[in-house]
N, CA, C and O of each residue as an XYZ file, in Angstrom:
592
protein
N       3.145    -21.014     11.323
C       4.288    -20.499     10.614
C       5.570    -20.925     11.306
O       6.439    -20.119     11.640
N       5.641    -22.212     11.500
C       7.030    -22.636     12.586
C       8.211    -21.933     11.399
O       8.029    -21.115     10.498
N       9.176    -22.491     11.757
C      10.802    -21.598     11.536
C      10.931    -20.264     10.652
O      11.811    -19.938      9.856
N       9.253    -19.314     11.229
C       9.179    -18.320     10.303
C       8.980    -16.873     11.731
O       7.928    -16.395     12.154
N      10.221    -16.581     12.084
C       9.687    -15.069     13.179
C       9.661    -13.982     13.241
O      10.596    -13.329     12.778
N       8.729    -13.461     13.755
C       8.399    -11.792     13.591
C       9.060    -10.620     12.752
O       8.691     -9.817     11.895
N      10.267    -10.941     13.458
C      11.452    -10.100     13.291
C      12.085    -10.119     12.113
O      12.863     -9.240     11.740
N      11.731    -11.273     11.383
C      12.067    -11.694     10.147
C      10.984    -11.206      9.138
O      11.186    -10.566      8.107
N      10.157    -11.506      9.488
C       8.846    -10.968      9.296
C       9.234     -9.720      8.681
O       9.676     -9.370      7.587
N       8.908     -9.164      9.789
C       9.099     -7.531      9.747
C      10.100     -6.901      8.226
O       9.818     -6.320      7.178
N      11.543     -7.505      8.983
C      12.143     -7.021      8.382
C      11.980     -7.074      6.691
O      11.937     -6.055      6.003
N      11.896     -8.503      6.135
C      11.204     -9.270      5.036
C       9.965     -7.542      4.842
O      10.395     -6.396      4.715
N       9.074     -7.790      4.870
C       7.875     -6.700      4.783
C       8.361     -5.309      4.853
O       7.642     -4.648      4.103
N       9.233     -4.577      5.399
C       9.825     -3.440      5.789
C      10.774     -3.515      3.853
O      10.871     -2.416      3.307
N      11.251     -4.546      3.197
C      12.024     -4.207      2.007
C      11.414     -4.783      0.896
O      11.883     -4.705     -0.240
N      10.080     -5.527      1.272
C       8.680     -4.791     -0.069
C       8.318     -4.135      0.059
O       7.830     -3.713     -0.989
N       8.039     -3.187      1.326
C       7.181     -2.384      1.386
C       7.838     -0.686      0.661
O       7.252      0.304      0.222
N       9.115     -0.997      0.817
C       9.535      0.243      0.324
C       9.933      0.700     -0.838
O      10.875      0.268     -1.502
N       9.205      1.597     -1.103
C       8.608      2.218     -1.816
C       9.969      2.063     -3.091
O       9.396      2.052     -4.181
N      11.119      1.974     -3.246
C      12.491      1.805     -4.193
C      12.342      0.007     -4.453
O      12.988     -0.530     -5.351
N      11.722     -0.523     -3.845
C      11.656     -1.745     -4.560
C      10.899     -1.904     -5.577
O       9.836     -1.327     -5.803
N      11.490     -2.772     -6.276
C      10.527     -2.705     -7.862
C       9.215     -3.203     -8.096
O       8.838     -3.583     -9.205
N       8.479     -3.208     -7.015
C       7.073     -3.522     -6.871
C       6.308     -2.523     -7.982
O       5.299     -3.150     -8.307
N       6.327     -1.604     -8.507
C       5.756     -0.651     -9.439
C       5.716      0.516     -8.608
O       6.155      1.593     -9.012
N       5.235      0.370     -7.515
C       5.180      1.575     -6.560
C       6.150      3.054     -6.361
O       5.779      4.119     -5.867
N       7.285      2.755     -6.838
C       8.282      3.665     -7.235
C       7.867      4.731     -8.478
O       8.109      5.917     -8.698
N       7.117      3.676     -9.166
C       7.134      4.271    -10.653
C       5.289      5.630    -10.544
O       4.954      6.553    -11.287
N       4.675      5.097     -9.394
C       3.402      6.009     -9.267
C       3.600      7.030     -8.492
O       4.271      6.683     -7.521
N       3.315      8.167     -8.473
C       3.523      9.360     -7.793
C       2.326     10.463     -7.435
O       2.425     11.559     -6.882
N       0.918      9.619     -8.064
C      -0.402     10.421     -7.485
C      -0.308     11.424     -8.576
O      -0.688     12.567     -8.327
N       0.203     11.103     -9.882
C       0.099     12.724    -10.595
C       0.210     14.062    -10.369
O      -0.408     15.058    -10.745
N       1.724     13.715     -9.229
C       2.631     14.717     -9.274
C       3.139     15.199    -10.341
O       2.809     16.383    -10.408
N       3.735     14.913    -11.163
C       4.363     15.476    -12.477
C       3.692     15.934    -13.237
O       3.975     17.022    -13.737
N       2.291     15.070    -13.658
C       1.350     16.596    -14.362
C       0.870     17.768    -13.665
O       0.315     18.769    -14.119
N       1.287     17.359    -12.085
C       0.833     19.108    -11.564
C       2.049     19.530    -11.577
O       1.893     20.420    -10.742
N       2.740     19.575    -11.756
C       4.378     20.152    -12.380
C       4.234     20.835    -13.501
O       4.419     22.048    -13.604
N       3.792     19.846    -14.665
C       3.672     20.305    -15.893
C       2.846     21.322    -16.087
O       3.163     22.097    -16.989
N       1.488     21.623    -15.255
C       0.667     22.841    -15.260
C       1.199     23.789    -14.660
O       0.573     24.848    -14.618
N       2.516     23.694    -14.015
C       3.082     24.937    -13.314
C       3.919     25.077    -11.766
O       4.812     24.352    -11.326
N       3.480     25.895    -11.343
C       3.881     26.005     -9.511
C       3.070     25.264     -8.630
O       1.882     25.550     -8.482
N       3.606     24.347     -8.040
C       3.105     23.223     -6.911
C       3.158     23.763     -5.948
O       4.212     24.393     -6.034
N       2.603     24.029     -4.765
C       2.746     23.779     -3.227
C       3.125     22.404     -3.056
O       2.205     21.586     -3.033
N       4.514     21.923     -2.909
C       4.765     20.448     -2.471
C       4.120     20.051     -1.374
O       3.588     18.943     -1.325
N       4.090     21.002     -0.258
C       3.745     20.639      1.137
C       2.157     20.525      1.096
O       1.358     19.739      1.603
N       2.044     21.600      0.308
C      -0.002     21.470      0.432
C       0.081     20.340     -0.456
O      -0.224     19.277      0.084
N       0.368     20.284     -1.520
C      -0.070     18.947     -2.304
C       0.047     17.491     -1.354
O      -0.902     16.716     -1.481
N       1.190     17.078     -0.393
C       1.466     16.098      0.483
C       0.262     15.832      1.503
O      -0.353     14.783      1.695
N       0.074     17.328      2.215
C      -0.778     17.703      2.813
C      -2.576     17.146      2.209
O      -3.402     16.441      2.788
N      -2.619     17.660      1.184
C      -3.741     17.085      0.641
C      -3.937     15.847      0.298
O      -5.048     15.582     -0.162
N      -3.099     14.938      0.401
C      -2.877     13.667      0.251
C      -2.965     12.629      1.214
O      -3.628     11.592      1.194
N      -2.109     13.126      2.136
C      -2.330     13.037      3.588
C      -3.809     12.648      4.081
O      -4.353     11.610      4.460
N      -4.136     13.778      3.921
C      -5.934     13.982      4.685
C      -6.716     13.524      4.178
O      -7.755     13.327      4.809
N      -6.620     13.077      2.644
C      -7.281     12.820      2.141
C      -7.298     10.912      1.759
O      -7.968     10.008      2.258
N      -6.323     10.906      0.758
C      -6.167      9.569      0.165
C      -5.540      8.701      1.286
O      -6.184      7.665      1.446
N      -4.530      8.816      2.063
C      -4.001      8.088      3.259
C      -4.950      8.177      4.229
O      -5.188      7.007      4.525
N      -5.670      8.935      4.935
C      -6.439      9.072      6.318
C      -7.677      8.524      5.898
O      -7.981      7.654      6.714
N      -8.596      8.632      4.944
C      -9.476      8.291      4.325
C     -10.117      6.984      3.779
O     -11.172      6.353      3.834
N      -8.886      6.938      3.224
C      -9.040      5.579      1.856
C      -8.123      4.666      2.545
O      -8.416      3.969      3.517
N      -6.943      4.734      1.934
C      -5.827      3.729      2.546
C      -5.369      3.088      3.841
O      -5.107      1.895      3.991
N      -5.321      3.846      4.566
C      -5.164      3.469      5.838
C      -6.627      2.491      6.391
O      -6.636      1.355      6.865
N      -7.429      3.139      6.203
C      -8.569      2.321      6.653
C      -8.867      1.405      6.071
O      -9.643      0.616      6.608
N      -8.394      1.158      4.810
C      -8.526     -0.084      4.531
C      -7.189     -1.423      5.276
O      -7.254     -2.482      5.900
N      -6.053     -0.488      4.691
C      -5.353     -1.489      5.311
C      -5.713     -1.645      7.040
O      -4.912     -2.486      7.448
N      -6.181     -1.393      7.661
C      -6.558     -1.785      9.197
C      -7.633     -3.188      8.659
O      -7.588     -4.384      8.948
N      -8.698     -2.281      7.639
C      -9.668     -3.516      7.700
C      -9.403     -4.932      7.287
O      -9.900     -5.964      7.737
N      -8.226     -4.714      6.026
C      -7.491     -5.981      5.436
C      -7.029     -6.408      6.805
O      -7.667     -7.416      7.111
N      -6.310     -6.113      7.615
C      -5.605     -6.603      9.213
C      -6.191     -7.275     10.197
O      -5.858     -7.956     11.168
N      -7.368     -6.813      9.562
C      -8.562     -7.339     10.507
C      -9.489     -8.303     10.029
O     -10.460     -8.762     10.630
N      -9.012     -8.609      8.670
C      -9.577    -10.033      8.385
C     -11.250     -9.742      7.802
O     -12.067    -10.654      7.681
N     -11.536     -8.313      7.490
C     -12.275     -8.436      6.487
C     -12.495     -9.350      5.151
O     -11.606    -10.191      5.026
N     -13.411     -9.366      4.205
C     -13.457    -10.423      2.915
C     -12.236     -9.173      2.330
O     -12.161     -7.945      2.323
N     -11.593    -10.062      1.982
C     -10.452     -9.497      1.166
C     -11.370     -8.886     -0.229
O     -11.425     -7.657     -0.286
N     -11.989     -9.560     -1.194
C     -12.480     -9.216     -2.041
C     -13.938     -8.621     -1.740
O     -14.614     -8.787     -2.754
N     -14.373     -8.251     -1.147
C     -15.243     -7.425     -0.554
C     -14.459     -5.668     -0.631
O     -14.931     -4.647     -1.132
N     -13.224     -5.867      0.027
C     -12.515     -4.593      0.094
C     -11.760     -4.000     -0.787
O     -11.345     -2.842     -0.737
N     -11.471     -5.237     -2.065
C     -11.229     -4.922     -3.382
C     -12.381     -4.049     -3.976
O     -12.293     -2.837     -4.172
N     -13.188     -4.622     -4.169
C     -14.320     -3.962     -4.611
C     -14.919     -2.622     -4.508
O     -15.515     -1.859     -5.269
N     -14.334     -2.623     -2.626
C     -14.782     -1.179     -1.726
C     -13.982     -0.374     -2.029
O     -14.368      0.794     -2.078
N     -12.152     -0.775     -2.443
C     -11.322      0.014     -3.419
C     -11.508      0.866     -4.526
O     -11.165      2.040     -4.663
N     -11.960      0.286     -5.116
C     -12.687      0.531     -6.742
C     -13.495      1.569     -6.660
O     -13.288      2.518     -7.415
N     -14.709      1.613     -5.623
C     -15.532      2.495     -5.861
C     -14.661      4.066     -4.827
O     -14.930      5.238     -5.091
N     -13.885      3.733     -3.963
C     -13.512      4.664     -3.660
C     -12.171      4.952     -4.453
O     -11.717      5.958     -3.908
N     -11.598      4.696     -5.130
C     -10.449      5.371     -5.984
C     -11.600      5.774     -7.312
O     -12.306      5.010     -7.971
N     -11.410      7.748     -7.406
C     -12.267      8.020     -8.849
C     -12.061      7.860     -9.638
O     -12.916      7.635    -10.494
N     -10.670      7.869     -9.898
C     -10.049      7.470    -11.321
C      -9.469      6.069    -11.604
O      -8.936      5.218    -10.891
N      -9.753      6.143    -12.818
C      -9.429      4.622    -13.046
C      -7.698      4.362    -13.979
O      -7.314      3.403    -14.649
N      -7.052      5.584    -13.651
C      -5.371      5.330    -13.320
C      -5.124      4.520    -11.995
O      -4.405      3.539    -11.803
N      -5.829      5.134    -11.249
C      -5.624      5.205     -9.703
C      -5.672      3.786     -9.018
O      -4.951      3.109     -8.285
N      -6.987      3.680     -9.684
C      -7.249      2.055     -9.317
C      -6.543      0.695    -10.043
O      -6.623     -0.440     -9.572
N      -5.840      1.054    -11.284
C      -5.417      0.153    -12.024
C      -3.577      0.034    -11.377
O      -2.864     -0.963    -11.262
N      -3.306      1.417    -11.081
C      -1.972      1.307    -10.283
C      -2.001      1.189     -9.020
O      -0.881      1.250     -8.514
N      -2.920      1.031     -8.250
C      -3.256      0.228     -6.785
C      -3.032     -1.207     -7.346
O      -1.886     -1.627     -7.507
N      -4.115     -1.949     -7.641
C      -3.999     -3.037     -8.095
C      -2.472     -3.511     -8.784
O      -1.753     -4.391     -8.312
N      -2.175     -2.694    -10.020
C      -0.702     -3.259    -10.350
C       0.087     -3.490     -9.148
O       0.743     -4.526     -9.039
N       0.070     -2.515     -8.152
C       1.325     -2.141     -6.940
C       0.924     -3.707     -5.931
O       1.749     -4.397     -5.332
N      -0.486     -3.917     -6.006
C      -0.738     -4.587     -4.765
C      -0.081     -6.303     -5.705
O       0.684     -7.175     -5.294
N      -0.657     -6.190     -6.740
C      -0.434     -7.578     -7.326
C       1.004     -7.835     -7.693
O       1.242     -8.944     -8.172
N       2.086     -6.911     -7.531
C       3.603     -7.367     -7.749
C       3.860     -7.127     -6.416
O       5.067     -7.082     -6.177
N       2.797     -6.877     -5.019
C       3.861     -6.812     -3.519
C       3.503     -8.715     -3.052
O       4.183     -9.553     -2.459
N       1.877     -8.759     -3.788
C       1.674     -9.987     -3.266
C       2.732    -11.090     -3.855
O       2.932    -11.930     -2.977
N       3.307    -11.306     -4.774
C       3.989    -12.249     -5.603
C       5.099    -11.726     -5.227
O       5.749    -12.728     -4.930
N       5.725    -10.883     -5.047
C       7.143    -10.674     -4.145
C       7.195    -11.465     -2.367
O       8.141    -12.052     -1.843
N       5.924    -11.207     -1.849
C       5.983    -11.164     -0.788
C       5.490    -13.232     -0.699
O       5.687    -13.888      0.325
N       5.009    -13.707     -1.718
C       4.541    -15.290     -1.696
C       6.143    -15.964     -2.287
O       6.494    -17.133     -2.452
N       6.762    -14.860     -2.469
C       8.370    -15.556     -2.988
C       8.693    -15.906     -1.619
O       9.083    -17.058     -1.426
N       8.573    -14.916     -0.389
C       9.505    -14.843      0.665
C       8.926    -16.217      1.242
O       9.610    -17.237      1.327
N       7.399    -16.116      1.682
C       6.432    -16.914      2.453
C       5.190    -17.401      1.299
O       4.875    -16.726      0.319
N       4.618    -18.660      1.656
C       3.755    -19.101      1.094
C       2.447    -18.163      1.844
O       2.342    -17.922      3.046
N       1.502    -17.728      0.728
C       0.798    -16.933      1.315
C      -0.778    -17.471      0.882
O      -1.126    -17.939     -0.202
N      -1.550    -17.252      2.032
C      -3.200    -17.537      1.333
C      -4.142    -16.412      0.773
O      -5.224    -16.462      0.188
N      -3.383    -15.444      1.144
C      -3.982    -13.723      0.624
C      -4.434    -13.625     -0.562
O      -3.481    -13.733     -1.334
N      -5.718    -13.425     -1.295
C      -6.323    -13.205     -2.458
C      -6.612    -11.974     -2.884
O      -7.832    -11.852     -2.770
N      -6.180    -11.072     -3.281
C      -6.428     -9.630     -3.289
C      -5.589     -9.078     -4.065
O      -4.430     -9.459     -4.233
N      -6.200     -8.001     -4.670
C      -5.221     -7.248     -5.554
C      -4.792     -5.772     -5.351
O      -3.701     -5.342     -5.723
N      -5.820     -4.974     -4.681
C      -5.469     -3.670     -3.915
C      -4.448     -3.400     -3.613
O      -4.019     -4.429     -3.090
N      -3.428     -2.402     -3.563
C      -2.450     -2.415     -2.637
C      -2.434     -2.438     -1.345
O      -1.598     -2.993     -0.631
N      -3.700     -1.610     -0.910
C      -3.575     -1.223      0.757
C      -4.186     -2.864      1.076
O      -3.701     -3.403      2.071
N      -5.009     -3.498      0.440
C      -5.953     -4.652      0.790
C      -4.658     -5.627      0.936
O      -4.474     -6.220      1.999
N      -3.862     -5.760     -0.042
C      -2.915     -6.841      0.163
C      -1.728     -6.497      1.330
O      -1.247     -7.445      1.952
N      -1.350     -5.350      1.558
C      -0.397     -4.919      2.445
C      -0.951     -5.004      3.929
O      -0.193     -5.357      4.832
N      -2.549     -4.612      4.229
C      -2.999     -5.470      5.373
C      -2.809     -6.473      5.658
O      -2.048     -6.669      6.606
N      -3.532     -7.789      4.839
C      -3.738     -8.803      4.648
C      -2.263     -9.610      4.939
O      -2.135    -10.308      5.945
N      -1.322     -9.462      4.090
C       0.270     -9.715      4.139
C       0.754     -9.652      6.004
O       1.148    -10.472      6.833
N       0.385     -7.933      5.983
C       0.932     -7.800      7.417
C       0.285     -8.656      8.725
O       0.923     -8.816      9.766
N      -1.026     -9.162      8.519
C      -1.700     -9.737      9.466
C      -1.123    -11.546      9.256
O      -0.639    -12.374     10.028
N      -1.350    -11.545      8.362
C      -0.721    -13.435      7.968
C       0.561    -13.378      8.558
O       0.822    -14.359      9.255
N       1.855    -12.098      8.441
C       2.913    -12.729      8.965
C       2.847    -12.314     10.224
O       3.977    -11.900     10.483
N       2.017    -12.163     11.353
C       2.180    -11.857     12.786
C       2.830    -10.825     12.814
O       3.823    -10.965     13.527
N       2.721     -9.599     12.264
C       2.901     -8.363     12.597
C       2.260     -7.360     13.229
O       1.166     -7.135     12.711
N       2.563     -6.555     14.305
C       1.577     -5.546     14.860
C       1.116     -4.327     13.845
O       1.909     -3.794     13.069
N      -0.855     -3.807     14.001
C      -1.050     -3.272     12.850
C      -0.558     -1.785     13.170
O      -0.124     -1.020     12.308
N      -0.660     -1.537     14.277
C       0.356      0.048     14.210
C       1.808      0.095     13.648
O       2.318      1.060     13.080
N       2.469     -1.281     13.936
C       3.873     -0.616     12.372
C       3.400     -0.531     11.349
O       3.693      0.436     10.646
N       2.215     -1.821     10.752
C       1.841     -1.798      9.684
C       1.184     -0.633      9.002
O       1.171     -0.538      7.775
N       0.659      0.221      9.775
C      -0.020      1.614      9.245
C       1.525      2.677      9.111
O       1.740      3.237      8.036
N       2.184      2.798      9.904
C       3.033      3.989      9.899
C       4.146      3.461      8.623
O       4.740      4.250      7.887
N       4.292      1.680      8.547
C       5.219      1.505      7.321
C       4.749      1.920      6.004
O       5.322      2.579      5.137
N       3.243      1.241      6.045
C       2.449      2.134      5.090
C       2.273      3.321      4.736
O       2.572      3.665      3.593
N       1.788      4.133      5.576
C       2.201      5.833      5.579
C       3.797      6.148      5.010
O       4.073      6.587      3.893
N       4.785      5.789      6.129
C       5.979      5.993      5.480
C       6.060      5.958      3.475
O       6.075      6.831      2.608
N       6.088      4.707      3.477
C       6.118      4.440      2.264
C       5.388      4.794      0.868
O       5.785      4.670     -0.290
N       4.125      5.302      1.424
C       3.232      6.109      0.223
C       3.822      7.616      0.575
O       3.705      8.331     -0.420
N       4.310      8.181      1.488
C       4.452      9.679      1.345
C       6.270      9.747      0.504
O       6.846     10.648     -0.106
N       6.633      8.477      0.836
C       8.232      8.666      0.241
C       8.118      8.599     -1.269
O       8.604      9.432     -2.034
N       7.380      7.451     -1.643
C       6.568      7.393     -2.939
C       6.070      8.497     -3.602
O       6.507      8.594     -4.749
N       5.222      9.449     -3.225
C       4.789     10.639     -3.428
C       6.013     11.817     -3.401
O       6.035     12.239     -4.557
N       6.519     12.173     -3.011
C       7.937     12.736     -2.864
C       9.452     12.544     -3.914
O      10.453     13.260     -3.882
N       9.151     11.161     -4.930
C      10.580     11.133     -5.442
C       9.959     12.324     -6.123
O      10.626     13.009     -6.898
């Protein structure tokens, strides 16, 4: 990656990754608003349950494994069966397939994947990024997501 550095990197990845860019990711919220529409939310337990669950669980561990150079489409697949609903999985995929084509605008990329967390590994490992920002930008960005 000659006249391409970290820091650039970073920064580049730090304004797809967030969550107000028009990647679609803005527009998903985990079906917050229909638990609105049924009534009184616990915001914090609902975050909370999200947290522990879909981020600590699902997402995060994948994006480590995308980082780590797992079969990209191996972990697509492993996506699928772990997202139950098939909103869930179709707006992963939308989110991951407009970060990859944002992010092949910045840098030419060899990443094949459509997941979000699968491509946001994958992305973060191709541009020489460390995977502990890459998890906490991630985190950041799905709980801010979850929150508009």
């Amino acid at each position: 990656m000659a006249g391409f550095s970290p820091d650039r990197s970073l920064l580049d990845l730090l304004q797809l990754a967030d969550s107000a860019f028009p990647s679609g990711s803005y527009a998903y919220s985990g079906g917050l608003e229909s638990l609105y529409g049924e009534g009184d939310v616990q915001l914090e337990a609902h975050l909370r349950f999200l947290l522990l669950n879909s981020l600590a669980r699902v997402e995060l561990p994948v994006v480590r494994l995308a980082f780590g150079g797992e079969d990209l489409r191996e972990l697509d697949l492993l996506v699928d069966v772990l997202l139950p609903v098939a909103e869930q999985r179709e707006a992963s995929r939308s989110v991951g397939r407009s970060l990859l084509r944002a992010a092949a605008r910045v840098q030419p990329t060899e990443v094949e994947a459509e997941h979000h967390a699968v491509v946001f590994g994958a992305v973060w490992r191709e541009w020489g990024l460390e995977l502990g920002d890459g998890l906490r930008v991630y985190a950041f960005q799905a709980l801010r997501r979850m929150a508009y």
